[in-house]
Biopython code that builds the backbone (N, CA, C, O; Angstrom):
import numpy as np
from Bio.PDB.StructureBuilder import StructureBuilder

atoms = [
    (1, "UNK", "N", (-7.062, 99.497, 243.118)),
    (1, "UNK", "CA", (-6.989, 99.284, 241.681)),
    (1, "UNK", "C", (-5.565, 99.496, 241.164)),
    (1, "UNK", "O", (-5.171, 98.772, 240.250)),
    (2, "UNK", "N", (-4.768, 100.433, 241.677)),
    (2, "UNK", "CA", (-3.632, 100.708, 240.941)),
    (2, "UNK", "C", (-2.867, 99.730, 241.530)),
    (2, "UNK", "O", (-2.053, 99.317, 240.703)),
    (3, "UNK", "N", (-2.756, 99.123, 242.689)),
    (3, "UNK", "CA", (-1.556, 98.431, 243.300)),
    (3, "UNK", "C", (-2.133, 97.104, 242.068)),
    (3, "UNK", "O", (-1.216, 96.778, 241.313)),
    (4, "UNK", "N", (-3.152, 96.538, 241.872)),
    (4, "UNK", "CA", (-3.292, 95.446, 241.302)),
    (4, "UNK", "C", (-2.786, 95.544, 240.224)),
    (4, "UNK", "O", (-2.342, 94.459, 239.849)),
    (5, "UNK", "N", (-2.568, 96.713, 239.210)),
    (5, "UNK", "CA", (-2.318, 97.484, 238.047)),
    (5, "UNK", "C", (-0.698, 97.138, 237.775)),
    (5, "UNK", "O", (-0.135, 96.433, 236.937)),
    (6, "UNK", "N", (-0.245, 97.922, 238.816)),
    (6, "UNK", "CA", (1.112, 97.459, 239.456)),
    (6, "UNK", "C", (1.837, 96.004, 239.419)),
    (6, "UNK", "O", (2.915, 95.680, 238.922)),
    (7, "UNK", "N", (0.748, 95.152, 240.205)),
    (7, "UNK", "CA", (1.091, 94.079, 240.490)),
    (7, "UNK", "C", (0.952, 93.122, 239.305)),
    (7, "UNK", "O", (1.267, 91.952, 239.519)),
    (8, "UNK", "N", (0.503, 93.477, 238.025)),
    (8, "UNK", "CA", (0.405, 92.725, 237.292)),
    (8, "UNK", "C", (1.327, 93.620, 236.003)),
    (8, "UNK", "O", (1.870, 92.815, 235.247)),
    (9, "UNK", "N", (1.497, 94.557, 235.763)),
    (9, "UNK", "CA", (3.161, 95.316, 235.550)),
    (9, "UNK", "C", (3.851, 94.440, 235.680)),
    (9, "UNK", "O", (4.005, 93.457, 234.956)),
    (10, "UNK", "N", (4.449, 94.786, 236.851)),
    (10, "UNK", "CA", (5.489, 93.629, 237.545)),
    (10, "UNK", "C", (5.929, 92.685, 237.264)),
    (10, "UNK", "O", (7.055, 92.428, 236.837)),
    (11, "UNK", "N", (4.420, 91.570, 237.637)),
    (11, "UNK", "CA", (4.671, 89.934, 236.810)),
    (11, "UNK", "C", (4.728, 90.026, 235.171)),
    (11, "UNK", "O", (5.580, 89.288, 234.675)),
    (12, "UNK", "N", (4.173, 90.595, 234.507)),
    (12, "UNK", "CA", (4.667, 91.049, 232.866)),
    (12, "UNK", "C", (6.111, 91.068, 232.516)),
    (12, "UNK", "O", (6.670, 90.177, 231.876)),
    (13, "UNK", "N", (6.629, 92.045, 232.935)),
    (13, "UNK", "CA", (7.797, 92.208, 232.818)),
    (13, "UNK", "C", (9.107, 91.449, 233.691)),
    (13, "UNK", "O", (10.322, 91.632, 233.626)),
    (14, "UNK", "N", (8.403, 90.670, 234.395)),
    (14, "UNK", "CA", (9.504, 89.677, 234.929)),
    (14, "UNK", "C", (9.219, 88.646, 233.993)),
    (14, "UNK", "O", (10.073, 88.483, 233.121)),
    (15, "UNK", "N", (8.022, 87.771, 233.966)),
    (15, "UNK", "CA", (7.908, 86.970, 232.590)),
    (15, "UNK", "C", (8.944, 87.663, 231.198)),
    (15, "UNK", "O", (10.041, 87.262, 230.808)),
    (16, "UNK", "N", (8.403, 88.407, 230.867)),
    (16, "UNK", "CA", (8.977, 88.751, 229.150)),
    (16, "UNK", "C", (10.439, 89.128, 229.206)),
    (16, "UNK", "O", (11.071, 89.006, 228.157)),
    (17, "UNK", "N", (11.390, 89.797, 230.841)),
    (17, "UNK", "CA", (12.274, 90.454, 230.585)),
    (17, "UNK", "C", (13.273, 89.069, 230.433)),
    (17, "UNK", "O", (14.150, 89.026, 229.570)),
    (18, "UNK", "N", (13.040, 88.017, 231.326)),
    (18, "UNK", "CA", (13.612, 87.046, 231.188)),
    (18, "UNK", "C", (14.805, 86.427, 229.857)),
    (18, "UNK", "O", (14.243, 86.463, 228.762)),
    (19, "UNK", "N", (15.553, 86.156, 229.814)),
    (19, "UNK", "CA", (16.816, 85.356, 228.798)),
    (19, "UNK", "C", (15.966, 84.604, 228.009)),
    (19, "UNK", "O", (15.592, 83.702, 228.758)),
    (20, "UNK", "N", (15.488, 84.466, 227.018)),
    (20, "UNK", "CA", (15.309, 83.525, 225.715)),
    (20, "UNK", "C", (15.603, 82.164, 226.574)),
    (20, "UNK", "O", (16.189, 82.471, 227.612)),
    (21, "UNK", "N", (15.391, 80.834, 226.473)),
    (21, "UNK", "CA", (16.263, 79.716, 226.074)),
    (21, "UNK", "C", (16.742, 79.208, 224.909)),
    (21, "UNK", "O", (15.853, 78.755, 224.188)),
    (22, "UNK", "N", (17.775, 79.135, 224.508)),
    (22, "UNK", "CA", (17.749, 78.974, 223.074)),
    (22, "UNK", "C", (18.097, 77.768, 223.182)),
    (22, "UNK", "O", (18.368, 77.220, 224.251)),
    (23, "UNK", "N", (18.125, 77.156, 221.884)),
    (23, "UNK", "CA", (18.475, 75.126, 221.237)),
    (23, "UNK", "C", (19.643, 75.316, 221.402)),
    (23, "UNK", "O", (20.039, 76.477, 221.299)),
    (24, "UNK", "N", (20.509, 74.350, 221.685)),
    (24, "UNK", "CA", (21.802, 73.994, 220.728)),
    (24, "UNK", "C", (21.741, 74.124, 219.592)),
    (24, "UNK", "O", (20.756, 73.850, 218.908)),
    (25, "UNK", "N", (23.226, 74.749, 219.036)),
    (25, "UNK", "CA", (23.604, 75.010, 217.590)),
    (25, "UNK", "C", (25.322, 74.746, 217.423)),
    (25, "UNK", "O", (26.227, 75.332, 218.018)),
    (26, "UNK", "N", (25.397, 73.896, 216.625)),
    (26, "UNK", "CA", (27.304, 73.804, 216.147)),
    (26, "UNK", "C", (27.816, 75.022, 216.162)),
    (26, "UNK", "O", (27.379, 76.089, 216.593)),
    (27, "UNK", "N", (28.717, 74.749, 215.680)),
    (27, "UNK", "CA", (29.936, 75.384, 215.139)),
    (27, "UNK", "C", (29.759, 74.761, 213.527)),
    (27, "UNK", "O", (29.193, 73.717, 213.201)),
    (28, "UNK", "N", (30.344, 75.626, 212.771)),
    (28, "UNK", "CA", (30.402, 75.469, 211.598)),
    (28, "UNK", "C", (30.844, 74.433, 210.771)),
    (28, "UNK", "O", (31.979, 74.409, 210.295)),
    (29, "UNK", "N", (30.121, 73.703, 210.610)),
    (29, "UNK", "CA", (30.853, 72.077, 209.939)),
    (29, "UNK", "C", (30.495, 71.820, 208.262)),
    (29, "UNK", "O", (29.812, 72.564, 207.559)),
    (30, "UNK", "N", (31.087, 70.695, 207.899)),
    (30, "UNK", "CA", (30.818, 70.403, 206.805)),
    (30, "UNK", "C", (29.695, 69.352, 206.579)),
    (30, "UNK", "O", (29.361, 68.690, 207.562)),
    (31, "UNK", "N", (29.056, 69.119, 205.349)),
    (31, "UNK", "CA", (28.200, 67.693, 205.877)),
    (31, "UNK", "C", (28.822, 67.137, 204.637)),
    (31, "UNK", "O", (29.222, 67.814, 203.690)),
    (32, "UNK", "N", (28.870, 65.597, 204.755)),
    (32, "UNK", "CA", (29.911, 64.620, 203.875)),
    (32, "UNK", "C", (28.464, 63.716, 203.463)),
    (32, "UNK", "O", (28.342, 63.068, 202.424)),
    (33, "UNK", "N", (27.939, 63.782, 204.005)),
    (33, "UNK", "CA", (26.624, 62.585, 203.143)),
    (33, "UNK", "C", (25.024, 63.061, 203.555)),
    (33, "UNK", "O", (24.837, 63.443, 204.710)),
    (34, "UNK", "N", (24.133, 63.037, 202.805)),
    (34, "UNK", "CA", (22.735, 62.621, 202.660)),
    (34, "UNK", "C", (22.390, 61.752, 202.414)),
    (34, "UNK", "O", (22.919, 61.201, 201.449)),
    (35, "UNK", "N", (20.819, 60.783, 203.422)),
    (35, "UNK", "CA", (20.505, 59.691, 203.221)),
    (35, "UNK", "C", (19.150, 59.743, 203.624)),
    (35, "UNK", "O", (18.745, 59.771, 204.786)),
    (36, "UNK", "N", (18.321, 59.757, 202.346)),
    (36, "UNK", "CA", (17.229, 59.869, 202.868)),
    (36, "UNK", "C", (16.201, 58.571, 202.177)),
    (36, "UNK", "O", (16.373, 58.013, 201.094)),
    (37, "UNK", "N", (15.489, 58.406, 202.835)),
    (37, "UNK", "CA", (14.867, 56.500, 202.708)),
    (37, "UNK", "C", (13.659, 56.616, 202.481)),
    (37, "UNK", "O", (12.760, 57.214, 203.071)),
    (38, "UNK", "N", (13.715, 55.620, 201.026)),
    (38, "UNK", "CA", (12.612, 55.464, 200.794)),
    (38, "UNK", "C", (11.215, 54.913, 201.510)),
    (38, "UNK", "O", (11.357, 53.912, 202.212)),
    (39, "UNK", "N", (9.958, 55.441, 201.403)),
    (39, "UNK", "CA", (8.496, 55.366, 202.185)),
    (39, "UNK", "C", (8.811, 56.122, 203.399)),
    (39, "UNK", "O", (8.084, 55.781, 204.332)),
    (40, "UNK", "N", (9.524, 56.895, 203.647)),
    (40, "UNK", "CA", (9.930, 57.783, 204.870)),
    (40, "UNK", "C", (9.488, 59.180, 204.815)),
    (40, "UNK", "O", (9.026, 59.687, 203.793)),
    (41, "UNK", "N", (9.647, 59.836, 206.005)),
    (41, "UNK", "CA", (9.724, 61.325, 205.531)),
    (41, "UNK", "C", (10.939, 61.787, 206.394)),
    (41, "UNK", "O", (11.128, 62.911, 206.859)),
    (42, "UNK", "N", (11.835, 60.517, 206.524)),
    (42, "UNK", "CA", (12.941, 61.188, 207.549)),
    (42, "UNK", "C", (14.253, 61.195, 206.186)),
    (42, "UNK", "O", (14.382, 60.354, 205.297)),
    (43, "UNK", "N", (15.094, 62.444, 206.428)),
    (43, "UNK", "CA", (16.052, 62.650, 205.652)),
    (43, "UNK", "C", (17.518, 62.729, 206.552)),
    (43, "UNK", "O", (18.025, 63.810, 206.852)),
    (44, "UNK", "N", (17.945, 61.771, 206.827)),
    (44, "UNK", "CA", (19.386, 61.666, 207.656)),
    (44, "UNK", "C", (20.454, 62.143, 206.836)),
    (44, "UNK", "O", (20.486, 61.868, 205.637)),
    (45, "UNK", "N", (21.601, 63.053, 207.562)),
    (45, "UNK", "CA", (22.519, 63.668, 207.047)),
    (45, "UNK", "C", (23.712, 63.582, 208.075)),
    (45, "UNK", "O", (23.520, 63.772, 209.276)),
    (46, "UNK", "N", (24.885, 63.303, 207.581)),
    (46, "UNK", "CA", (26.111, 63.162, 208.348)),
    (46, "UNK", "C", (27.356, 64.151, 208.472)),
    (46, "UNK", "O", (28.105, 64.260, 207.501)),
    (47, "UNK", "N", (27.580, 64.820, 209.550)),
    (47, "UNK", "CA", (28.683, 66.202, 209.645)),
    (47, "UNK", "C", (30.139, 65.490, 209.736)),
    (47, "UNK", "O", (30.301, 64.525, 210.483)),
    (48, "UNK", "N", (31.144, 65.989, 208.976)),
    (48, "UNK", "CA", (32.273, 65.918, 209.515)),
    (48, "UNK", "C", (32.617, 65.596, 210.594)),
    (48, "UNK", "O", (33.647, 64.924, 210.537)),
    (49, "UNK", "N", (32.123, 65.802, 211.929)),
    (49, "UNK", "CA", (32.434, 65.201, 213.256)),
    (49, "UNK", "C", (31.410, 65.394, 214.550)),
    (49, "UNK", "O", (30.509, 66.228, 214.634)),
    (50, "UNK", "N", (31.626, 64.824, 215.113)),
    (50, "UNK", "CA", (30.488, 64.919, 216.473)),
    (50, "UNK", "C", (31.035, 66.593, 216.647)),
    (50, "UNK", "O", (32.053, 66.992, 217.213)),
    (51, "UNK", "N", (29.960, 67.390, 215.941)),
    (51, "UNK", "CA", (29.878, 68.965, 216.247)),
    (51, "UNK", "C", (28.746, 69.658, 217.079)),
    (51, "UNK", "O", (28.535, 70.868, 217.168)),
    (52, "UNK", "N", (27.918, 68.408, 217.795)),
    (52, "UNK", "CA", (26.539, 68.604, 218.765)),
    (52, "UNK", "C", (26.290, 67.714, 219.113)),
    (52, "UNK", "O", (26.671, 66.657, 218.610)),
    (53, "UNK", "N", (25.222, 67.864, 220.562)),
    (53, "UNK", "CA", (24.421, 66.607, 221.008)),
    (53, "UNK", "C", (25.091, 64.823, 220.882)),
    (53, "UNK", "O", (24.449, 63.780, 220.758)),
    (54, "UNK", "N", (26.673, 65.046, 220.979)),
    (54, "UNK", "CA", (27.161, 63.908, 221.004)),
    (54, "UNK", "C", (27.273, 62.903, 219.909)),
    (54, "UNK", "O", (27.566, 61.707, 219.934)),
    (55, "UNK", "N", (26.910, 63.841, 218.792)),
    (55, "UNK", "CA", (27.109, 62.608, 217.662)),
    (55, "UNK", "C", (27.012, 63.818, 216.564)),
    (55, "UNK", "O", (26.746, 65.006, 216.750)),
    (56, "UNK", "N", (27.336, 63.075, 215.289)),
    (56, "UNK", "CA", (27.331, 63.732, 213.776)),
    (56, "UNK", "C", (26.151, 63.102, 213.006)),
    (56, "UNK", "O", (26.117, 63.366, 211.804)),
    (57, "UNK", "N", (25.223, 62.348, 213.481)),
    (57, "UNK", "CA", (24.215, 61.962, 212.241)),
    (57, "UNK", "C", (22.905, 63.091, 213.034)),
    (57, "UNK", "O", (22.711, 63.319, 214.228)),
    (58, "UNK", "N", (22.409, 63.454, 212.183)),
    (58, "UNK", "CA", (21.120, 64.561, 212.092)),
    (58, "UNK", "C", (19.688, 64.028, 211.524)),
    (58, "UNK", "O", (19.961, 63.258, 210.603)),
    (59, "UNK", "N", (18.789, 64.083, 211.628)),
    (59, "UNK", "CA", (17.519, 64.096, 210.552)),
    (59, "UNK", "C", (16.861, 65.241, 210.542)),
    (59, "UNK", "O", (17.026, 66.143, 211.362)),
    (60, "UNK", "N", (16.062, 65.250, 209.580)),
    (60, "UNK", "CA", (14.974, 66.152, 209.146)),
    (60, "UNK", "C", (14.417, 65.571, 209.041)),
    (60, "UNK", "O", (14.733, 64.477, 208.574)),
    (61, "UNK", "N", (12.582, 66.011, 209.569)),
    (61, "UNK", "CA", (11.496, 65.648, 208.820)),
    (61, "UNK", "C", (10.771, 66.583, 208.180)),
    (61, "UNK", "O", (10.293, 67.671, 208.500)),
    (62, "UNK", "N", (10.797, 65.782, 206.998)),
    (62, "UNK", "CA", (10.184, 66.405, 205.759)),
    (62, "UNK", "C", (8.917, 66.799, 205.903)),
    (62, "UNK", "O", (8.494, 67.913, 205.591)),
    (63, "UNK", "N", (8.060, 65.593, 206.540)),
    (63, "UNK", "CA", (6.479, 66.301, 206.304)),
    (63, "UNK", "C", (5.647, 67.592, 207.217)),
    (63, "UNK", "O", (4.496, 67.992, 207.389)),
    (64, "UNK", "N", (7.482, 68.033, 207.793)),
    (64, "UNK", "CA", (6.891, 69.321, 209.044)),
    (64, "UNK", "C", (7.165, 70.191, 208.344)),
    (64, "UNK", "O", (7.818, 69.970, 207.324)),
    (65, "UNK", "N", (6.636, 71.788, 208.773)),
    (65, "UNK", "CA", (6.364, 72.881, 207.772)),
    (65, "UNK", "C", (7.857, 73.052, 207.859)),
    (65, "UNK", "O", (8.606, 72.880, 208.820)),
    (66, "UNK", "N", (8.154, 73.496, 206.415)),
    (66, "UNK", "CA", (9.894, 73.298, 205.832)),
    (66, "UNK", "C", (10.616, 72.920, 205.928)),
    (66, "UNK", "O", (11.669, 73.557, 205.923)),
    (67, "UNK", "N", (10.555, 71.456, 206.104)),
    (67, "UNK", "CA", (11.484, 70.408, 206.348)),
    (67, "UNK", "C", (11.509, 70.055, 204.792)),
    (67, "UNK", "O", (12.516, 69.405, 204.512)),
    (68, "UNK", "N", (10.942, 70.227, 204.053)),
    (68, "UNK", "CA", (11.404, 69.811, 201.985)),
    (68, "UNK", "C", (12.497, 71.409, 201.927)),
    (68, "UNK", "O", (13.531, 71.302, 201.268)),
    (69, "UNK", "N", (12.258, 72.568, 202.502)),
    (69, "UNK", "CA", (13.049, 73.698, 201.857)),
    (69, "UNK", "C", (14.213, 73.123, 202.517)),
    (69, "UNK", "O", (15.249, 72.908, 201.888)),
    (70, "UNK", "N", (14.047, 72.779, 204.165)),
    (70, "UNK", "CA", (15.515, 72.892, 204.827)),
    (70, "UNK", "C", (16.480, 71.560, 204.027)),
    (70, "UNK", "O", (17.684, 71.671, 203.797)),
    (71, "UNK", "N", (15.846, 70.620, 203.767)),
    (71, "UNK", "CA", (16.543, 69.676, 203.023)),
    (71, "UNK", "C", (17.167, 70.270, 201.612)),
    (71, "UNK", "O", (18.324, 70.140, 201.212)),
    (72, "UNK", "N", (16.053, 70.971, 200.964)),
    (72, "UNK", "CA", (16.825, 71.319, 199.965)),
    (72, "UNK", "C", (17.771, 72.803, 199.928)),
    (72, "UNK", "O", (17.983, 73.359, 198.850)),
    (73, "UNK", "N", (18.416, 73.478, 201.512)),
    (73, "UNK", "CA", (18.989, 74.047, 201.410)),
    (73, "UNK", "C", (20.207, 73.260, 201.875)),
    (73, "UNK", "O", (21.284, 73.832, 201.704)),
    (74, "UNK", "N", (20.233, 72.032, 202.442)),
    (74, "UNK", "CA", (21.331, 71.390, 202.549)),
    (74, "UNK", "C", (21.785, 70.539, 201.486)),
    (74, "UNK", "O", (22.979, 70.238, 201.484)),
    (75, "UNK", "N", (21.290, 70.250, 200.892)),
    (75, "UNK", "CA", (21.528, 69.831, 199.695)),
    (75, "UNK", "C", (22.683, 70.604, 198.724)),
    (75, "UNK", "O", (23.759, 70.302, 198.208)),
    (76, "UNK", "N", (21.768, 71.822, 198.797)),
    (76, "UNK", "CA", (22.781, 72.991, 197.862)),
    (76, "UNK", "C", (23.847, 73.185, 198.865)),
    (76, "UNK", "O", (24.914, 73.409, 198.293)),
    (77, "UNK", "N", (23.947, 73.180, 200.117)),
    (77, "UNK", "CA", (25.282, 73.423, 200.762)),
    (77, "UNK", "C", (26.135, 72.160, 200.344)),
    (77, "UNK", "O", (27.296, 72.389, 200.003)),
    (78, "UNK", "N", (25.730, 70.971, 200.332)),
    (78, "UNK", "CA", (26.774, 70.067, 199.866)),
    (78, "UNK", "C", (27.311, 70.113, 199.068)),
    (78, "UNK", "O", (28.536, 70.018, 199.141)),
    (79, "UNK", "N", (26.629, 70.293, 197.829)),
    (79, "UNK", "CA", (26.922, 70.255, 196.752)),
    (79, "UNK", "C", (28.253, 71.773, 196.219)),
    (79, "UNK", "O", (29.292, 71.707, 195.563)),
    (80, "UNK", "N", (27.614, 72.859, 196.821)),
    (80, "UNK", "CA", (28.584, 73.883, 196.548)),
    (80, "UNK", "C", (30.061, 73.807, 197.642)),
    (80, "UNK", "O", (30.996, 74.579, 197.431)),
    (81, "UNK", "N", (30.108, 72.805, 198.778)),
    (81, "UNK", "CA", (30.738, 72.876, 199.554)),
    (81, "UNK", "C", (30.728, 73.644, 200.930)),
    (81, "UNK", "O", (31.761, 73.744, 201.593)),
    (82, "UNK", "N", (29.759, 74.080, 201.258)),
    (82, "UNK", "CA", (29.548, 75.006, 202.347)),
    (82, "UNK", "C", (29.345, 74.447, 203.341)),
    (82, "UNK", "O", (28.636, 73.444, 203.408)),
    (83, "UNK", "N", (30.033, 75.081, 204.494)),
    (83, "UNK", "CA", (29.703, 74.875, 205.864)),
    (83, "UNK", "C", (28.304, 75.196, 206.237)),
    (83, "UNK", "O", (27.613, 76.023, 205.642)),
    (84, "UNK", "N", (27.883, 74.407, 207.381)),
    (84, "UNK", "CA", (26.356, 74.686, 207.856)),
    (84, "UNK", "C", (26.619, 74.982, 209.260)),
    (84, "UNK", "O", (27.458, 74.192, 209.692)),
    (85, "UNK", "N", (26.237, 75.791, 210.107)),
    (85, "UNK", "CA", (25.450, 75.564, 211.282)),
    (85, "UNK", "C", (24.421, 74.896, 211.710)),
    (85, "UNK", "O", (23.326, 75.428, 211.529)),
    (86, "UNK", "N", (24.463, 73.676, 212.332)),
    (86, "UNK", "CA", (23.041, 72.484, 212.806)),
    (86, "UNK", "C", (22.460, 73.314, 214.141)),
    (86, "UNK", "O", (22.977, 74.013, 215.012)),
    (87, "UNK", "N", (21.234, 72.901, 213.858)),
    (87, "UNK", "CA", (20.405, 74.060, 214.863)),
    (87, "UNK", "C", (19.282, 72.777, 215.731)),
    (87, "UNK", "O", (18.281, 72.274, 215.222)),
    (88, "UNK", "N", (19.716, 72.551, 216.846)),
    (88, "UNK", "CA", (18.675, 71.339, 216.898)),
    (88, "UNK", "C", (17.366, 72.265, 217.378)),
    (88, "UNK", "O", (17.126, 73.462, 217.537)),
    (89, "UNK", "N", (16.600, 70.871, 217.525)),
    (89, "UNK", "CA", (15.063, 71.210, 217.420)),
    (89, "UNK", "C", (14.903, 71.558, 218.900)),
    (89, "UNK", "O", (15.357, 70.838, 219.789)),
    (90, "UNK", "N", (14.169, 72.810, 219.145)),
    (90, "UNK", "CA", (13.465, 73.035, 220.633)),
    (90, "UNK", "C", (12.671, 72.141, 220.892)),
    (90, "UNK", "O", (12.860, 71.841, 222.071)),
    (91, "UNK", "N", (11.645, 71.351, 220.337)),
    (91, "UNK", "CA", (10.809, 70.088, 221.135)),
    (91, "UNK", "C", (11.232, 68.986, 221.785)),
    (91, "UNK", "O", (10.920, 68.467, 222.857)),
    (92, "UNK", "N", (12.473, 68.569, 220.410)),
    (92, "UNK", "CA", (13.360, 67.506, 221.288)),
    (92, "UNK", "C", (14.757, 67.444, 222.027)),
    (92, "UNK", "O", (15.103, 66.510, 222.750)),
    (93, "UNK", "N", (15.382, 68.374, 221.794)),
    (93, "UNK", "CA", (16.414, 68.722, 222.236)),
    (93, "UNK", "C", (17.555, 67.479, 221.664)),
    (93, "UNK", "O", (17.534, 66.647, 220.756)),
    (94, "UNK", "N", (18.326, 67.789, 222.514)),
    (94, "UNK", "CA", (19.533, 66.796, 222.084)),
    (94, "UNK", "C", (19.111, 65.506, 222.564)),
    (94, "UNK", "O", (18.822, 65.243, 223.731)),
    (95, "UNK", "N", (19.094, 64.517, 221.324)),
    (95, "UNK", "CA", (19.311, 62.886, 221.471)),
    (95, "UNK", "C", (19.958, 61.754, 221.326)),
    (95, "UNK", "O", (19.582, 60.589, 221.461)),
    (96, "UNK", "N", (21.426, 62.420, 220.909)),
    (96, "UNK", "CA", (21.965, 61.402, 220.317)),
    (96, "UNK", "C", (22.001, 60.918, 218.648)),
    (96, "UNK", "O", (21.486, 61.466, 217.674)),
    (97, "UNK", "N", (22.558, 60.073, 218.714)),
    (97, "UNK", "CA", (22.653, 59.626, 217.054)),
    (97, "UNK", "C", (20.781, 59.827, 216.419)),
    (97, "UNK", "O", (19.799, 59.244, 216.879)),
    (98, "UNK", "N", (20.811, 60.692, 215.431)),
    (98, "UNK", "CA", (19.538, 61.046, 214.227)),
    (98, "UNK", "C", (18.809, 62.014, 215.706)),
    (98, "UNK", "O", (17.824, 61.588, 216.310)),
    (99, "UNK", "N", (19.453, 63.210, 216.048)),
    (99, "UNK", "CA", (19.009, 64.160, 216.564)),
    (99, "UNK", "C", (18.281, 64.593, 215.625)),
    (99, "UNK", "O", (18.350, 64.014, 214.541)),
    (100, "UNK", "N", (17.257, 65.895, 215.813)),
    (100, "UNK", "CA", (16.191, 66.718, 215.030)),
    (100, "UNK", "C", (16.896, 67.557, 214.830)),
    (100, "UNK", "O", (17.646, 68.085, 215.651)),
    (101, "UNK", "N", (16.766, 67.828, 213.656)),
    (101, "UNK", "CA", (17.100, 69.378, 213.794)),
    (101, "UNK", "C", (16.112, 70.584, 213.508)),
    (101, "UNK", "O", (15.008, 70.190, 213.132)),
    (102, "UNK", "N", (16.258, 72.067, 213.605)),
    (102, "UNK", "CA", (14.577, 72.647, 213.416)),
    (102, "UNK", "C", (15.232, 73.431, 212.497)),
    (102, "UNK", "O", (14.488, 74.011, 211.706)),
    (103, "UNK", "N", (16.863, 73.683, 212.328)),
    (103, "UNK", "CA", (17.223, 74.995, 210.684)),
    (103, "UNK", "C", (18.758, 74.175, 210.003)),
    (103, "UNK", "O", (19.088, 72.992, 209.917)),
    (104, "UNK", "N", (19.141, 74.918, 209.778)),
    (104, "UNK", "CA", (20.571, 74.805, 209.254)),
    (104, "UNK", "C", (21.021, 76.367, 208.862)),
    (104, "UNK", "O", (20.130, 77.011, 208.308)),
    (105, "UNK", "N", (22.230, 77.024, 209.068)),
    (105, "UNK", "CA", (22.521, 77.949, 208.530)),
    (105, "UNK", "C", (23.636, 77.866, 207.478)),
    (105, "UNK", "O", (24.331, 76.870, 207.680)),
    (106, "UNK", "N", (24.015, 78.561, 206.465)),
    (106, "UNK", "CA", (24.374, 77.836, 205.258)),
    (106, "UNK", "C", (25.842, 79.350, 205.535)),
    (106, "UNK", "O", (25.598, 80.416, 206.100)),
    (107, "UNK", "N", (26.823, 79.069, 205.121)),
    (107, "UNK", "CA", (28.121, 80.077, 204.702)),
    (107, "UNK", "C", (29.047, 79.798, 203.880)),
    (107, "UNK", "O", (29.763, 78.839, 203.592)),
    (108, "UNK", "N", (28.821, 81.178, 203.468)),
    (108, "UNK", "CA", (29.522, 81.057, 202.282)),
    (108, "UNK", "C", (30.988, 81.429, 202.332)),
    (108, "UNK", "O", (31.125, 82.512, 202.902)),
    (109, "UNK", "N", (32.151, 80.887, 201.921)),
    (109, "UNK", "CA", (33.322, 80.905, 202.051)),
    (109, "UNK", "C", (34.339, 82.044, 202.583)),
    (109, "UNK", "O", (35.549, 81.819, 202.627)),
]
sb = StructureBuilder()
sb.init_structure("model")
sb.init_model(0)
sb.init_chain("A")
sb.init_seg("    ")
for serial, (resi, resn, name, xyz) in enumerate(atoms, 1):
    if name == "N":
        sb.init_residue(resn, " ", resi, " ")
    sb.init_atom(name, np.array(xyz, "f"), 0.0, 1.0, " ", f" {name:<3s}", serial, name[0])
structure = sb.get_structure()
């Protein structure tokens, strides 16, 4: 009983002790445009420069849980001028031009 006790200890903590994988995330950029299209729920946004995944155009979708807040926290970063951190999405990873993204982090000057 105890070695099994043990033996499943063990595999626990080799599972959980393990490194995170984390997404890709920029470096701190600016975004120069929003474009989001009508009958859609995709909201495309364009960074200052290929700062991830090989390109500068991004989307959001809106109809996933906080994809209307994350849009409208990029929004207010444009508008006040703030740099973002692009955080792509863990499901899809990097794709190229209208990558996912799953956050944005917003800074302030």
């Amino acid at each position: 009983m105890i070695s099994k006790i043990s033996a499943f200890t063990l595999t626990a903590l080799a599972i959980f002790s393990c490194p995170a994988m984390s997404e890709p995330t920029s470096v701190p950029t600016n975004i120069v445009s929003v474009r989001p299209y009508v009958g859609s729920d995709l909201v495309f946004f364009t960074a200052d420069s290929n700062v991830i995944c090989d390109t500068n155009v991004f989307k959001i979708d809106t109809k996933k849980s906080m994809g209307q807040t994350t849009v409208a926290t990029l929004l207010t970063a444009v508008a006040a001028k703030l740099k973002v951190k692009i955080e792509v999405a863990n499901a899809t990873g990097c794709t190229g031009w209208g990558t996912e993204i799953q956050s944005i982090t917003v800074f302030s000057e």
